[in-house]
N, C-alpha and C positions, 0 to 999 in steps of 0.2 A: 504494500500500500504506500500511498505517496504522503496522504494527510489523513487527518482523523477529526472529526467538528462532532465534539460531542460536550452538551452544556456539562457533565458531570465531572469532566476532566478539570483538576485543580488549576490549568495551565487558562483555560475557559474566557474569555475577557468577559461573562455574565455567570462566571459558574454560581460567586457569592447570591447574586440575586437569584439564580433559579434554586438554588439551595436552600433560599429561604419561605421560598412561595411553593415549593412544594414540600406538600405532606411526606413525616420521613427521612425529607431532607436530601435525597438523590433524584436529579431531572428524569423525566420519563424515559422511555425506552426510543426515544429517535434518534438519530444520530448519519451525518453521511459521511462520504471517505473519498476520496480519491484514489485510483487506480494506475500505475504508474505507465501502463502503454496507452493512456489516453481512449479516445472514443471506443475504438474497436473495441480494447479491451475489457472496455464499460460495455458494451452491448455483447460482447461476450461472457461476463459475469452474469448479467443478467439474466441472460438465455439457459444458463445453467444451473440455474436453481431451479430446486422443488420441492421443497417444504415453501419456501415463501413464498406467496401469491405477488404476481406481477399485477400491484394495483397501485392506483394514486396518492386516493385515500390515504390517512393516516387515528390512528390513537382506536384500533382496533383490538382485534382479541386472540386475532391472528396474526403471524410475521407476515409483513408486505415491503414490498422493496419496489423501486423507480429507478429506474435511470433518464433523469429529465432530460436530457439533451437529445434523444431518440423515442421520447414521449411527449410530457406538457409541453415541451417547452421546441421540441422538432421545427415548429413555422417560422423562428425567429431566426436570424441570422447570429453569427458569434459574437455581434457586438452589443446587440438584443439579448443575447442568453447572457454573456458577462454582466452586463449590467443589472439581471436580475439576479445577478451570484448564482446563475449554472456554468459550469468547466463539461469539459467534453467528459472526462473521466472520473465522474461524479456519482454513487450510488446513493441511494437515501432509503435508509431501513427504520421499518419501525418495529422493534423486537415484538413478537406475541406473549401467550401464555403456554406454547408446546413447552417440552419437556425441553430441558438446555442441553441435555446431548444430542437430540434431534435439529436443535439449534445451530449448533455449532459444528453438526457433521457437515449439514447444508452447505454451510458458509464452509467450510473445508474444502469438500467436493465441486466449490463450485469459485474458488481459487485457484485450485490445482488446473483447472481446464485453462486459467489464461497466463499459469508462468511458463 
C-alpha cells in the first residue's frame, strides 16, 4: 500500500476530534488507502474481492468497498476527481460485522492478485 486515511490513526490530522465524538472513542470502520500501481491496480483490487460487496454506500452491516475513480467519480476528469480528493489508486472500505478472519482473508486474497 502507498497511504492509509484512516481517522483512528494517532498520526490522523482529526483523529483527537473523531475520538471524541464517537462512542468508545475509536472512529468507525471507514477508512481508504492507496494502492501503489495506481489505477489499474485499484481496479484490480477491487475486482478481487469477495467477501466485500462492490457498493457505494457506506456505514452498513456488511464490508463494502469502492474504488471511486472507476465508479462515483469515473465522468470527471483527473482534475475533477483530485479536487474532490479521488487518486486513481484509491480504495474506500467500510469494515462490516463478518467474522475478522473472513475479513482479512478477503483483503489478503485480494492483495496478493495485484503484487
Amino acid at each position: 500500500m502507498a497511504w492509509v486515511n484512516y481517522a483512528g490513526q494517532p498520526s490522523h490530522p482529526h483523529y483527537e476530534r473523531a475520538k471524541s465524538l464517537i462512542l468508545g472513542g475509536l472512529p468507525a470502520s471507514l477508512l481508504s488507502f492507496g494502492l501503489k500501481g495506481g489505477f489499474d491496480e485499484g481496479v484490480q483490487f477491487y475486482d478481487a474481492l469477495n467477501l466485500f460487496k462492490r457498493l457505494v454506500n457506506i456505514g452498513d452491516a456488511k464490508s463494502l468497498a469502492c474504488h471511486p475513480a472507476s465508479t462515483t467519480h469515473r465522468q470527471l476528469n483527473a482534475q475533477e476527481q483530485a479536487k474532490a480528493g479521488v487518486t486513481p489508486e484509491m480504495i474506500r472500505l467500510c469494515v462490516g460485522i463478518e467474522h475478522i478472519d473472513d475479513i482479512i482473508a478477503d483483503l489478503e486474497q485480494a492483495l496478493s492478485r495485484v503484487k
